[in-house]
C-alpha positions as CSV (number, residue, x, y, z in Angstrom):
1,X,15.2,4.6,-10.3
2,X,16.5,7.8,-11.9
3,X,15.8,11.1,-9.4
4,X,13.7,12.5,-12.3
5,X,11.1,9.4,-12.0
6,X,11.4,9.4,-8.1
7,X,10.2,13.1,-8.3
8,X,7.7,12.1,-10.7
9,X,6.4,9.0,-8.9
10,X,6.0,11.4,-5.9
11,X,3.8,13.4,-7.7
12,X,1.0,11.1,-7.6
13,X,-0.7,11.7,-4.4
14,X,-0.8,8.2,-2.6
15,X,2.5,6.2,-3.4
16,X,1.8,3.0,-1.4
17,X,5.3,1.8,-3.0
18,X,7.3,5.2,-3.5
19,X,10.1,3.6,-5.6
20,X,7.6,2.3,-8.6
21,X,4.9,4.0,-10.4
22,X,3.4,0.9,-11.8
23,X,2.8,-0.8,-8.5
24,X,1.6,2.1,-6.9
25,X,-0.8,2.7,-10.1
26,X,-2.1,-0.8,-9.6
27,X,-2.9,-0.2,-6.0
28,X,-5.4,2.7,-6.6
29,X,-6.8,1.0,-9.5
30,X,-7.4,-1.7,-6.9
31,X,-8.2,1.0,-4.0
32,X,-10.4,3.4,-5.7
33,X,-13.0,0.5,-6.8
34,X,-14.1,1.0,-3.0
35,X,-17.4,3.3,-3.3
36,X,-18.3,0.3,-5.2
37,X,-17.6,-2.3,-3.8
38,X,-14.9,-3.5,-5.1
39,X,-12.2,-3.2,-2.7
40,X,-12.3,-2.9,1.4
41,X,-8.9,-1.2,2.3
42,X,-8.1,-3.5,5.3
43,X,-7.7,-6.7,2.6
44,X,-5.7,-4.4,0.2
45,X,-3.3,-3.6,2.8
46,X,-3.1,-6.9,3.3
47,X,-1.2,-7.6,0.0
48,X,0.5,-4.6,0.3
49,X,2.2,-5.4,3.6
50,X,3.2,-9.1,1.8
51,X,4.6,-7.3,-1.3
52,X,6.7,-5.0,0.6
53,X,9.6,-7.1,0.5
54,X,9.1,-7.8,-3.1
55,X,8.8,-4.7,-5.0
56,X,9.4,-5.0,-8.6
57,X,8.5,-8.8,-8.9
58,X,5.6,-9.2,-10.7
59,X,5.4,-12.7,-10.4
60,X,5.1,-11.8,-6.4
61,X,2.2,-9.2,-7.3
62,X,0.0,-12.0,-8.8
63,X,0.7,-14.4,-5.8
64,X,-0.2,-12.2,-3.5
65,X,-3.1,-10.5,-5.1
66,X,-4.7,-14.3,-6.2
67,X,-4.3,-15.5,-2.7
68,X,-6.5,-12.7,-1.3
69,X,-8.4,-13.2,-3.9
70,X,-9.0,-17.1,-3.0
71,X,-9.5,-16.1,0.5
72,X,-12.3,-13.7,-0.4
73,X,-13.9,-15.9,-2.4
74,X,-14.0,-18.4,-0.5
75,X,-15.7,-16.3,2.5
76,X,-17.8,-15.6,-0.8
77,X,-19.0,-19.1,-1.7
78,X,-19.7,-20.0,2.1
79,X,-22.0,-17.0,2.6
80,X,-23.7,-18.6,-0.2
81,X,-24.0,-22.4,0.8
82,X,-25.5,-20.4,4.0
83,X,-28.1,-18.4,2.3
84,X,-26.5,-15.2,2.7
85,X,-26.8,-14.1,-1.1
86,X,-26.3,-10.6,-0.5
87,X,-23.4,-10.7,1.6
88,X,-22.2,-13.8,-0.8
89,X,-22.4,-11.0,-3.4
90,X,-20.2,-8.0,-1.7
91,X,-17.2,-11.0,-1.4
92,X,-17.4,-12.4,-5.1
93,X,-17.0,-8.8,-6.2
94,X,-14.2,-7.6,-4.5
95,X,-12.9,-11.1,-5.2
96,X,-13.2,-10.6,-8.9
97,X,-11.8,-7.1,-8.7
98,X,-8.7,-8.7,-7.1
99,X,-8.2,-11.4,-9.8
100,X,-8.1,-8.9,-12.6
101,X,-5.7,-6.1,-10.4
102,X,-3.4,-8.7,-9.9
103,X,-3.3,-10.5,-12.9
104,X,-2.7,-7.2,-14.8
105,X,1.0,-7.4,-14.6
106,X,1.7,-10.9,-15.8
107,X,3.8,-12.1,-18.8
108,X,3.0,-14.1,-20.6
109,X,-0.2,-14.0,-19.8
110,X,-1.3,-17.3,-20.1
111,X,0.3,-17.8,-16.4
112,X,-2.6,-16.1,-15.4
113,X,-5.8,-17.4,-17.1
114,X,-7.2,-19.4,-14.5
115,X,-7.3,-16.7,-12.1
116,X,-8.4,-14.2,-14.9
117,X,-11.3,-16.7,-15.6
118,X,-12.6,-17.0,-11.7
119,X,-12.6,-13.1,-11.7
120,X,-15.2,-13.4,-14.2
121,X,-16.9,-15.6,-12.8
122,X,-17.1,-14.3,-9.7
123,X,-18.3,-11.1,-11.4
124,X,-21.0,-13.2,-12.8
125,X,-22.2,-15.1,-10.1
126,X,-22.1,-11.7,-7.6
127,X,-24.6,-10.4,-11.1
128,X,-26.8,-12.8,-10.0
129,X,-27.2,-11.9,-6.6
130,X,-27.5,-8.8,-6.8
131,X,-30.7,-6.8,-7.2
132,X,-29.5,-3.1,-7.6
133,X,-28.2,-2.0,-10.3
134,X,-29.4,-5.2,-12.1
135,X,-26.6,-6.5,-14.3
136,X,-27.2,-9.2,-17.4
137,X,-23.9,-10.7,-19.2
138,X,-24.9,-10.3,-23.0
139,X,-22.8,-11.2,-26.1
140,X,-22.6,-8.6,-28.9
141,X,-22.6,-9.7,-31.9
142,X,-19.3,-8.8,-34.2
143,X,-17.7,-9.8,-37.5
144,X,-19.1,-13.6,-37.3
145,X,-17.6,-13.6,-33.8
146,X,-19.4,-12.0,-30.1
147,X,-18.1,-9.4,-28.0
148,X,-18.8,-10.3,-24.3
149,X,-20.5,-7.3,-22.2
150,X,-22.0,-6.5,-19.1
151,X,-25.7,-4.2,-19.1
152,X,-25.9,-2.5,-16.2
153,X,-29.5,-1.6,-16.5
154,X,-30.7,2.0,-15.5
155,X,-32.3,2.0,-12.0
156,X,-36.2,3.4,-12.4
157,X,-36.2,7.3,-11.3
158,X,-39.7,8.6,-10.3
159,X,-41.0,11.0,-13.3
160,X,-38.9,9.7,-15.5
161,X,-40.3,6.9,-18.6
162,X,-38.5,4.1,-20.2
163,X,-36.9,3.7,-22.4
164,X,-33.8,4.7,-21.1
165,X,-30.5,6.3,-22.5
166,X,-27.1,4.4,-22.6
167,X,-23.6,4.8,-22.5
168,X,-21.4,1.9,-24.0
169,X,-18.4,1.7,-22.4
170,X,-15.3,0.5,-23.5
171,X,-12.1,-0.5,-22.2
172,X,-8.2,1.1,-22.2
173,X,-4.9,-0.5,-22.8
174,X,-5.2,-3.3,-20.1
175,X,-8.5,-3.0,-17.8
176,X,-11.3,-5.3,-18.3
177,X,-15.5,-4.8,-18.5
178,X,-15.3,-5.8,-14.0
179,X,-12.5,-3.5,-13.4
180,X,-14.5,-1.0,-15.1
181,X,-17.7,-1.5,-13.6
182,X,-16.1,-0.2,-10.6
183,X,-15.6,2.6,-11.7
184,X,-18.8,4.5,-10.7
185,X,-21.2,2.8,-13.2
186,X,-23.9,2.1,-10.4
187,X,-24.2,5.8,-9.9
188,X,-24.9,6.3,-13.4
189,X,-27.1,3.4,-13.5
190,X,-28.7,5.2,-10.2
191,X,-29.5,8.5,-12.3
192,X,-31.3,6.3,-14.9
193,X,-28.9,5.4,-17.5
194,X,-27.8,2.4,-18.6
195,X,-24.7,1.1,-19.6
196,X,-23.2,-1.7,-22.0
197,X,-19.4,-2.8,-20.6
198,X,-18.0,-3.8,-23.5
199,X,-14.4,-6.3,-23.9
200,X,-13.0,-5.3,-27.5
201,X,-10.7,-6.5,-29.3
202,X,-7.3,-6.3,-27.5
203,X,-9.5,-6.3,-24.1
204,X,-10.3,-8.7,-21.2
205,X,-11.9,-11.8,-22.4
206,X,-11.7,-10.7,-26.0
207,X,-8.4,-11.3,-26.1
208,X,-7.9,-14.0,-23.7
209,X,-10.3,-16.3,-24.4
210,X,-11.2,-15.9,-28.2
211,X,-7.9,-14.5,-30.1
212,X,-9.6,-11.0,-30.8
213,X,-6.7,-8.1,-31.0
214,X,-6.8,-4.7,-30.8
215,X,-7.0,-2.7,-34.1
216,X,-7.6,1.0,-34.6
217,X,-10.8,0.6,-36.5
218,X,-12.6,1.5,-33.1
219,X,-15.8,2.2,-35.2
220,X,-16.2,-1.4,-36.4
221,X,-17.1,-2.8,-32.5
222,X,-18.5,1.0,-32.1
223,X,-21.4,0.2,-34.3
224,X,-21.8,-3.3,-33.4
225,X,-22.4,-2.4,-29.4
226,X,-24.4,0.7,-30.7
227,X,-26.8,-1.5,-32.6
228,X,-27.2,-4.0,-30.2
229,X,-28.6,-1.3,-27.7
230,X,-30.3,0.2,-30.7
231,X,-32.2,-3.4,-30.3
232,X,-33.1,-3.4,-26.8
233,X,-36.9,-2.4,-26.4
234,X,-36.2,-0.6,-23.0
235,X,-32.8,1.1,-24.7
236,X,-33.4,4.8,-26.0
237,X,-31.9,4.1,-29.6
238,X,-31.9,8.2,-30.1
239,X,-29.5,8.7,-26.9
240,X,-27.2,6.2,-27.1
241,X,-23.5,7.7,-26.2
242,X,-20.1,5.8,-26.7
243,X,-17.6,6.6,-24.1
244,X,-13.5,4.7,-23.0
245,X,-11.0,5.0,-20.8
246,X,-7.1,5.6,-21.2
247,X,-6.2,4.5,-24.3
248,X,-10.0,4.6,-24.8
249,X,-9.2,8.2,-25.3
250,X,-9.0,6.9,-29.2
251,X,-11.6,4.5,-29.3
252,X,-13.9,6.6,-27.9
253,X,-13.8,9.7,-30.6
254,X,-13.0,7.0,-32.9
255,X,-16.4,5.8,-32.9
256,X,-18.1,8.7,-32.6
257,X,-16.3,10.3,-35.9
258,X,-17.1,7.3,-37.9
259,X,-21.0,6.3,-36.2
260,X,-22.7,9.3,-36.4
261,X,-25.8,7.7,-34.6
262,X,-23.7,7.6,-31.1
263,X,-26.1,11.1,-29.4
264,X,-22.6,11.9,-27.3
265,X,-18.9,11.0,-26.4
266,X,-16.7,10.9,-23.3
267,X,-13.2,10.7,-24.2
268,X,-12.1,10.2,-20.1
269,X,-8.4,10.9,-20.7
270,X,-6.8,11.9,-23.8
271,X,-4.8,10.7,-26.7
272,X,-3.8,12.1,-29.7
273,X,-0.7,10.0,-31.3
274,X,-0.4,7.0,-30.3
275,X,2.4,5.8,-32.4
276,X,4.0,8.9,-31.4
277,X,3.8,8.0,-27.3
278,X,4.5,4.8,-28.2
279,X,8.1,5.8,-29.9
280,X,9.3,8.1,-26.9
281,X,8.5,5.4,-24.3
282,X,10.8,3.1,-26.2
283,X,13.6,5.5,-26.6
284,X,13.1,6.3,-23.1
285,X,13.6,2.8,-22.5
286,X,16.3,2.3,-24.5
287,X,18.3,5.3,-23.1
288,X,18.1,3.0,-19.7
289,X,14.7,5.4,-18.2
290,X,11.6,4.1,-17.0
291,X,8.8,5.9,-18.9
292,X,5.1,5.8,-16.5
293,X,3.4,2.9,-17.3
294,X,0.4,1.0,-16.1
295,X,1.8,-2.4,-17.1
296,X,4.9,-4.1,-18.6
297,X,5.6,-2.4,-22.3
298,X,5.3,-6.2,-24.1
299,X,1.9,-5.9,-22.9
300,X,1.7,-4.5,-26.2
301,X,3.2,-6.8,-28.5
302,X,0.3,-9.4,-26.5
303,X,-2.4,-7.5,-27.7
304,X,-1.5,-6.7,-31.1
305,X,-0.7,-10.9,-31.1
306,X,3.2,-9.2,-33.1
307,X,6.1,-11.1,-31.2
308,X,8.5,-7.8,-31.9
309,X,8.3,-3.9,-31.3
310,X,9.1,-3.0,-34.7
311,X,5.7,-5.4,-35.9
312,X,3.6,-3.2,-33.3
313,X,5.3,0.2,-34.0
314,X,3.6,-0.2,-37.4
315,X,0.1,-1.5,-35.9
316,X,0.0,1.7,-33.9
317,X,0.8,4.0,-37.4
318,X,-3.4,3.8,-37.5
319,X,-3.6,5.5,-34.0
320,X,-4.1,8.7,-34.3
321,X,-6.3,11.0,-34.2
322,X,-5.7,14.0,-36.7
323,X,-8.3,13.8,-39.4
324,X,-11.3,11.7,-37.4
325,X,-11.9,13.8,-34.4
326,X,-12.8,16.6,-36.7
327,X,-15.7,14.6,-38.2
328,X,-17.3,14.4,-34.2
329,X,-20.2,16.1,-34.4
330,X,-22.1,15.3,-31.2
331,X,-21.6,16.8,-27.8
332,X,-18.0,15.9,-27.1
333,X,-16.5,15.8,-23.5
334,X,-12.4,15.5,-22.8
335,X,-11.7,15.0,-18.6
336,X,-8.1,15.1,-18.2
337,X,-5.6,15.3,-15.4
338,X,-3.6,18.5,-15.5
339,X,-0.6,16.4,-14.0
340,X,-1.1,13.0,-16.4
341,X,2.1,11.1,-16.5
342,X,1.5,9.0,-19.0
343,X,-0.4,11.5,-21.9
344,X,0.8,15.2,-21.5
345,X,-2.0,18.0,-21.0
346,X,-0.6,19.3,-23.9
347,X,-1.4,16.3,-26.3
348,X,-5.2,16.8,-24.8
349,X,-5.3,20.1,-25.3
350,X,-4.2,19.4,-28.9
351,X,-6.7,17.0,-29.8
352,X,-9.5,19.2,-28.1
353,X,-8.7,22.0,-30.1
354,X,-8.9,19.6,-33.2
355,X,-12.4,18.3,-32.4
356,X,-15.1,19.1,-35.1
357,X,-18.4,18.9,-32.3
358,X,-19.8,22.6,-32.3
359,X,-21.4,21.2,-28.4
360,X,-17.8,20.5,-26.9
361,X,-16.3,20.7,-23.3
362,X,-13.0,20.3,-22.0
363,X,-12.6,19.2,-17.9
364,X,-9.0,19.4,-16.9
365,X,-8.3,18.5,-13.4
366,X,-5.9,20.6,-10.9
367,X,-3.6,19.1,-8.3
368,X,-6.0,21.4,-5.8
369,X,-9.3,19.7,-6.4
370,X,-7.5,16.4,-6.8
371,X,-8.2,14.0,-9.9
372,X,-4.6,15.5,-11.1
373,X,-3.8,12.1,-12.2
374,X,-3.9,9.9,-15.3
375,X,-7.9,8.9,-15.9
376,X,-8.3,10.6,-11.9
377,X,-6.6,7.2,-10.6
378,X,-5.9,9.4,-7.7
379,X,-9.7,10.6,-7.2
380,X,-12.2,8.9,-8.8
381,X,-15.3,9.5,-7.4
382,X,-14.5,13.4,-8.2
383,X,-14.3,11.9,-12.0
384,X,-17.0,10.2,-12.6
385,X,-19.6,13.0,-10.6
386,X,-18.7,15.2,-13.2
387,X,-19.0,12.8,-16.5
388,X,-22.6,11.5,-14.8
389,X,-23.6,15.2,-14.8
390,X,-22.9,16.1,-18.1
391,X,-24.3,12.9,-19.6
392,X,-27.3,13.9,-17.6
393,X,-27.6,17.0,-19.4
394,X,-27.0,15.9,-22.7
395,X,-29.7,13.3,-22.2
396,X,-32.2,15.4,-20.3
397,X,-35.8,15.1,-21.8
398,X,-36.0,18.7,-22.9
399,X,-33.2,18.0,-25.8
């Protein structure tokens, strides 16, 4: 690795593998799932110590991440066969959280669709166990096809009355509807909002299991997972927000531009031109650099279903976001890290700036209060405090 990436790499505050950003990325995603249990630190270690030796193997990442994945489950399953439902429940969900970490770096992906699969259903079956927050697997319906979700269901708070608001949630470039549970959706269930996980097209079982690819009409699925909340007798179908992740950082806005019923967005990182980030990673590439990224670049090509990077180069001409974030009109929220590797502050700060919502805020994390990272990878819980805040004021009853 070049000095310039090693100084970069450094830069994100825990490095469990100091020589590559990736892996180290992956960790925390698999780390920072622990306020929710989704990880316990002693079992992630446990990979970590295996992989040592095997830094830069991919194929080693899965191994190692599936086979603590097995041995959780297992653990899982036999509290179960003994009664033990709610401990059964805290092993099938870190299990599933290790299925879909590891399998994140796999290509072709098809290598990995077996384990993929029992991290869903491991996901499903903890669902079942659990009674807080109560979680129901629902299929949205979409273009003669069905979107697979997860409703986490608000949590009843004294002196508050149903129905309830929402957020729908999508995915980023490569995280799934259990990864992202993890990522503090009880607590927003706990403060009385609910919240539809959503797989698009391009995203976790979508595109695994039912040949759905990503497109940039974001607003097509936006309105579909809007008006199947809009449905749901204990669903508030006047504060319904729409909120993403990474790359979600276009789907998001996206869908708030173009479905004017959405009563808020959280874009929680930014973008701004895709195609454009997209073009000096591959030059980058080409000059023999290693841009920062979250998984391997023909992760790209898989989810546009294009077997070359010229055919997805012209996919990604339709992301961008000049000329539809002006059309946002509801309260608007950008959380971005000040030191994000992957989308520069300055690309947030443009597409802010751009935004037509007269109600808007833009949260950029320092390297002091931490959340300094991509999405806050390296803080979390700090993160997603201050998005569950601010969707509790644009949702209080006195608006």
């Amino acid at each position: 690795m070049a000095q310039t990436e090693v100084k970069q790499s450094q830069e994100l505050s825990f490095m469990y593998f100091p020589e590559d950003y990736r892996w180290s990325h992956g960790v925390l995603i698999g780390l920072n799932a622990a306020p929710w249990g989704g990880t316990e630190i002693g079992e992630v270690n446990r990979i970590g110590l295996r992989l040592r030796a095997h830094v830069g193997d991919d194929t080693a990442w899965f191994r190692e991440w599936a086979r603590e994945a097995g041995t959780v489950e297992q653990a899982g399953r036999a509290h179960l066969a003994a009664g033990r439902g709610a401990t059964a429940a805290s092993y099938l969900l870190r299990a599933a959280n290790y299925y879909h970490v590891g399998e994140r770096f796999l290509q072709p992906k098809s290598d990995g669709l077996a384990a993929y699969r029992r991290g869903v259903e491991c996901f499903r079956d903890a669902a079942r166990l659990m009674r807080r927050p109560k979680i129901e697997h629902v299929e949205i319906p979409y273009e003669g096809a069905t979107l697979p979700a997860v409703l986490v269901h608000a949590d009843p708070v004294p002196g508050r009355s149903a129905p309830a608001p929402a957020m729908v949630f999508f995915d980023g470039f490569d995280i799934t509807k259990e990864i992202q549970y993890f990522k503090g959706v009880p607590d927003l269930a706990a403060r009385g909002i609910a919240c539809l996980i959503v797989d698009g097209p391009g995203n976790g079982e979508s595109v695994r299991f039912r040949n759905l690819y990503l497109h940039h009409e974001t607003e097509r699925y936006g309105t579909a997972a809007y008006e199947y909340l809009a449905r749901r007798p204990e669903i508030d179908s006047k504060r319904i927000g729409v909120m993403a992740i990474s790359l979600g950082g276009y789907y998001a806005p996206r869908a708030a531009a173009f479905e004017p019923r959405f009563a808020c967005c959280i874009a929680w990182g930014a973008q701004w031109d895709y195609w454009a980030i997209w073009k000096g990673r591959f030059d980058k590439l080409d000059s023999g650099g290693l841009p920062s990224l979250s998984v391997p670049w023909k992760h790209l090509l898989w989810i546009f279903n294009v077997a070359t990077r010229e055919e997805a180069m012209k996919k990604l001409e339709g992301f961008r976001l000049d000329g539809v974030v002006q059309k946002i009109q509801c309260p608007f929220l950008l959380v971005h890290g000040a030191g994000d590797e992957q989308i520069p502050l300055a690309l947030a700060q443009q597409c802010f700036d751009a935004v037509g919502s007269k109600q808007k805020t833009f949260k950029v994390f320092t390297r002091e209060e931490g959340g300094y990272h991509h999405c806050q990878i390296d803080n979390v819980s700090i993160g997603v405090a201050y998005m569950w805040d601010w969707v509790e004021s644009v949702f209080a009853p006195s608006r």
